[in-house]
N, C-alpha and C positions, 0 to 999 in steps of 0.2 A: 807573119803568118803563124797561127799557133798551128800545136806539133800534138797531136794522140800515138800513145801505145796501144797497137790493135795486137789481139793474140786470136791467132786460127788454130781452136780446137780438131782437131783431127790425122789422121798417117794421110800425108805427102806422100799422094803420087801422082807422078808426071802423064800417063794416061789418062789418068778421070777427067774429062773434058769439062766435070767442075771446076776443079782443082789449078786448070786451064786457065777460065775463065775468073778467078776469084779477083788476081791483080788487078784486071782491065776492069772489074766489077767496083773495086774500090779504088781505082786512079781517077776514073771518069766522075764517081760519087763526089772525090778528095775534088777535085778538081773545082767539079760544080759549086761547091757550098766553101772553095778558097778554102780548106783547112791541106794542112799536111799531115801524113800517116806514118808511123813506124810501126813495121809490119812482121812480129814472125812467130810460126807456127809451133803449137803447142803438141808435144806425139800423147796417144790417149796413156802410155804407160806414166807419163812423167808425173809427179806431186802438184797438188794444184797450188804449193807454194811458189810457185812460179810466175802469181799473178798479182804481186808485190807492185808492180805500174801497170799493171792493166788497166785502160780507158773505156776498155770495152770487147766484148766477145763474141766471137762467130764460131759458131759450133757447125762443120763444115759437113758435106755428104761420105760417103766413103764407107760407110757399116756393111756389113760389122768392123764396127771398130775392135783395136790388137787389146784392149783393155775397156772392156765395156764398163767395168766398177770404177776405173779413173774417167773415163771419161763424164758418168754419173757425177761423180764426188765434184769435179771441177764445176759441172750444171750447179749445182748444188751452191756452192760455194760463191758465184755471183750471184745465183738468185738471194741467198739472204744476205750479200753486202749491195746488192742494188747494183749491180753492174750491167750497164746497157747487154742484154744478149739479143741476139738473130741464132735462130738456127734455118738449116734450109735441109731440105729432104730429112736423110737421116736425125740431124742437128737436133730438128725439131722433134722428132720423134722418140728423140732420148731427153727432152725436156720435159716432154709431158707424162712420161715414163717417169723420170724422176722424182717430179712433182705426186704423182699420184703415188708413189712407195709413202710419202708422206701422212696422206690418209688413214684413218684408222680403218684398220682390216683387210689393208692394201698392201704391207709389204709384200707380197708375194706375188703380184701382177708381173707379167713379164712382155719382154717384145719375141714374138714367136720366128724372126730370122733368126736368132740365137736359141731359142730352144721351142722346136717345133710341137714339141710332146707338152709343153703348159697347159696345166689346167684354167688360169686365167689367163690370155693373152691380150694386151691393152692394145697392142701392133698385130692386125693379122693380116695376109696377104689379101691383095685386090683380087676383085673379081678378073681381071682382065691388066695383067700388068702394062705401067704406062710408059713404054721405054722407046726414049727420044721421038717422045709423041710431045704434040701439042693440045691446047684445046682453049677454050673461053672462061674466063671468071666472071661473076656476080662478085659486088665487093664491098664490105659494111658500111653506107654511105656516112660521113663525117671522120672514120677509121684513117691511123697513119698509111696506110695501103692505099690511099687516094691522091692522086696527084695534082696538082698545080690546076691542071683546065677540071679538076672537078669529075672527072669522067667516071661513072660505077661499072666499066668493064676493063678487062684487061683481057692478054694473051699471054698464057703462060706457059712454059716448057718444063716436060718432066724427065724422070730418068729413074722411076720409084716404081717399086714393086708394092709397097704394103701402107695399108691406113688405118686409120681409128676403128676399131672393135664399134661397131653401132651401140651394141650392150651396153657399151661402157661411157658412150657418149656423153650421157644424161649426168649422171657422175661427173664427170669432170667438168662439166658447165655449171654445179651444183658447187666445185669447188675452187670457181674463180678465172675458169677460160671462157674468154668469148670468140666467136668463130667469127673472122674477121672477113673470107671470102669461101665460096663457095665454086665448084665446077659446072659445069654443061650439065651435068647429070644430079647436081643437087647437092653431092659429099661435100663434107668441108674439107678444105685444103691448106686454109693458114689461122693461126690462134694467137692471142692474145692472152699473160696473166694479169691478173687486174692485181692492184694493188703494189703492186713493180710500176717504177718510173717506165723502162721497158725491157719487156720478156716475152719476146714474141718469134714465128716462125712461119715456114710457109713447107708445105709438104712438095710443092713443087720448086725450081731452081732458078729463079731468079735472076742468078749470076750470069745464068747462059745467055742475057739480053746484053750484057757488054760485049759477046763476042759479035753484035750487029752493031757495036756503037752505039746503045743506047744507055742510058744510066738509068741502073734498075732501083724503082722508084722505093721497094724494101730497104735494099745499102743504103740510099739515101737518109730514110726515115730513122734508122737504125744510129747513121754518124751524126742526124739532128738530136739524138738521144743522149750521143758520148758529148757533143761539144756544150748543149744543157747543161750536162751534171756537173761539169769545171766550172759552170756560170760561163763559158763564151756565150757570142751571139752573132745570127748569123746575119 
């Protein structure tokens, strides 16, 4: 049975009912598609040279994170070594963040749970924040976010306060995101970078489906992505 190095970007704590959920998220994945996992987590303070055997990355929920610039820098640093990334709630949130400092006349975008007073904010809070709500997806038909029977809906669970600046939307589909699912109410919730083998995310948690015993069809997509790039097959 081959063996991946997974590294969990994010502060470990035992509370976050993410954070809960992440093991059972990736046993059940590991499980299904036969690979084995070596699993441990990365704190946002530490150097991203830490990811010397990284197979692949999850950029975890929990923001603010203790080191928003490390936790960026680490983003950064698989996306242009092509490191399978997931992020989920936050994860994702500091990827697209990221990615958009990139942009010309973008460094100064910010996510406005860390600084509320931004003149550009890429991250601003929801209308109606979504916490331990549920609701329905719309999902980009042919998209990794589609599973096995085919289905273009899902249910998905959130635990998020803040999403995509509308403003700024346009922009970042201009610079390489595609919006892979969408809500009840039309917002996009999970993104795709194109041009990455994969670099993708879902603004809601995903993980939370393991704690019903279900293998969340993201993890899945995400470890089809890490055992790819070794050249396995599944």
């Amino acid at each position: 049975m081959s063996s991946y190095e997974i590294v969990l970007l994010g502060d470990q704590d035992p509370t976050i009912v993410a954070h809960q959920a992440i093991p059972k998220a990736l046993a059940l994945a590991a499980a299904a598609l036969d690979i084995s996992l070596r699993t441990r987590w990365l704190p946002t303070e530490m150097a991203d040279g830490a990811l010397a055997d990284c197979d692949g990355l999850w950029c975890v929920p929990g923001s603010p994170y203790r080191n928003r610039e490390g936790a960026l820098a680490v983003i950064r640093t698989v996306r242009e070594r092509d490191i399978p990334f997931l992020g989920t709630c936050g994860g994702l949130q500091h990827a697209l963040l990221e990615q958009a400092r990139t942009l010309p006349g973008w460094s100064d975008v910010a996510h406005a749970e860390e600084d509320p007073a931004a003149q550009r904010a890429l991250l601003t809070p929801l209308s109606c924040a979504r916490i331990d709500f549920r609701n329905r997806l719309r999902l980009l038909p042919g998209s990794r976010l589609i599973g096995a029977d085919g289905r273009e809906e899902a249910e998905a669970a959130y635990h998020c306060r803040f999403g995509v600046n509308p403003d700024y939307l346009p922009a970042l589909l201009a610079a390489g995101w595609r919006i892979l699912a969408w809500d009840d109410e039309g917002l996009p919730v999970a993104f795709e970078l194109a041009g990455q083998a994969c670099h993708f995310g879902t603004l809601y948690q995903p993980e939370r489906e393991a704690l019903d015993g279900r293998v969340p069809l993201a993890v899945r997509a995400w470890l089809e992505a890490v055992v790819a790039r070794r050249g396995g097959e599944l």
